[in-house]
C-alpha positions in Angstrom: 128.3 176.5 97.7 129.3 173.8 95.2 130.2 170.5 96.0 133.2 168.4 95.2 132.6 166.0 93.0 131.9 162.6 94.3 134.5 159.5 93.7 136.9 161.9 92.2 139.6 160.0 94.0 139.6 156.6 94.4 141.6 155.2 97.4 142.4 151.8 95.8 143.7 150.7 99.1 139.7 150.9 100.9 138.6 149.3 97.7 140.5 146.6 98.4 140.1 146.8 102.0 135.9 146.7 101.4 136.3 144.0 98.8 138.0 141.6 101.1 135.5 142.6 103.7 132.5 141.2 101.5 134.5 138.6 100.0 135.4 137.2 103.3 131.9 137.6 105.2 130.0 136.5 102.2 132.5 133.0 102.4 132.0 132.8 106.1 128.0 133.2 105.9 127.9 130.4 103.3 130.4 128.1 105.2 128.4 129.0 108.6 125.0 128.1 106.0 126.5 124.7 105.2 127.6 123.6 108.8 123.9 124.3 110.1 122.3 122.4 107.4 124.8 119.7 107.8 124.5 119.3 111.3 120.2 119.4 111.0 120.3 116.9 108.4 122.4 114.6 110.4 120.2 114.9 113.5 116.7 114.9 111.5 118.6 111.4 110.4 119.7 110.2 113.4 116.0 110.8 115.1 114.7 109.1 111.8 116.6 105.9 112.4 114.5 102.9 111.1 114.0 100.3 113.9 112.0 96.9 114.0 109.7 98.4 116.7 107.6 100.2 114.4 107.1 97.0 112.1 105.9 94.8 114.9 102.1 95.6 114.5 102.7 95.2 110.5 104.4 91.7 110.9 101.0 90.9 112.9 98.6 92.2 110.2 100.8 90.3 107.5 101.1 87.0 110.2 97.3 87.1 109.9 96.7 87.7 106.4 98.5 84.7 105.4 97.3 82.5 107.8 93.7 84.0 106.2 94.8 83.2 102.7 96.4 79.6 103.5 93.8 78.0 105.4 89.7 77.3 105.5 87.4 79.2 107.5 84.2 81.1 107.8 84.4 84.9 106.5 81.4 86.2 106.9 79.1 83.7 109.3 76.1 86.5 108.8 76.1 86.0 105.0 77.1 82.3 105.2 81.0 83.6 103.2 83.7 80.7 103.9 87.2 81.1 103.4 89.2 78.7 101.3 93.0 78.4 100.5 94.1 80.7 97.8 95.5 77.9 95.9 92.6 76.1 96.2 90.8 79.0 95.0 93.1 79.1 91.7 92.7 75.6 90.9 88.7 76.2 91.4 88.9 79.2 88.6 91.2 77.7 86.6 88.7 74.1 86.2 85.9 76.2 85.6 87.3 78.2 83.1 89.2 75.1 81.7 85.2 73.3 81.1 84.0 76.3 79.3 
């Protein structure tokens, strides 16, 4: 037996009714999309938060280095390496490439 053909008929009114349908849950997945990624953003922020606690150890290292570039010492005692103050050190270069 034959069958009807398919779509023959539209019921403009289901159309309508199935269009709404995907409009709507097509805006609700994307708004539902947006809240989630706004609310991990803000808590991978809020557990990110900068504080000094994690500089201590560099303000140490940097305390140290300057305190290594501004006064005399020995470097190296081993292969007899002294430290000097870096602007001593320039004024050193700077004479012996002033005499040449």
């Amino acid at each position: 037996m034959p069958q009807h053909e398919h779509a023959a008929t539209i019921d403009p009114v289901a159309t309508v009714k199935v269009l709404v349908f995907v409009l709507g849950f097509t805006a609700i997945f994307i708004l539902v999309t947006i809240l989630y990624f706004n609310v991990t953003v803000r808590q991978q922020r809020e557990a990110k938060i900068e504080t000094t606690g994690a500089a201590e150890p560099y303000n140490a290292m940097k305390g140290q280095v300057e305190r290594d570039l501004s006064t005399y010492g020995v470097a190296d005692a081993a292969t007899k390496t002294v430290r000097i103050p870096v602007d001593r050190a320039i004024d050193r270069v700077v004479k012996k490439y002033a005499t040449k």
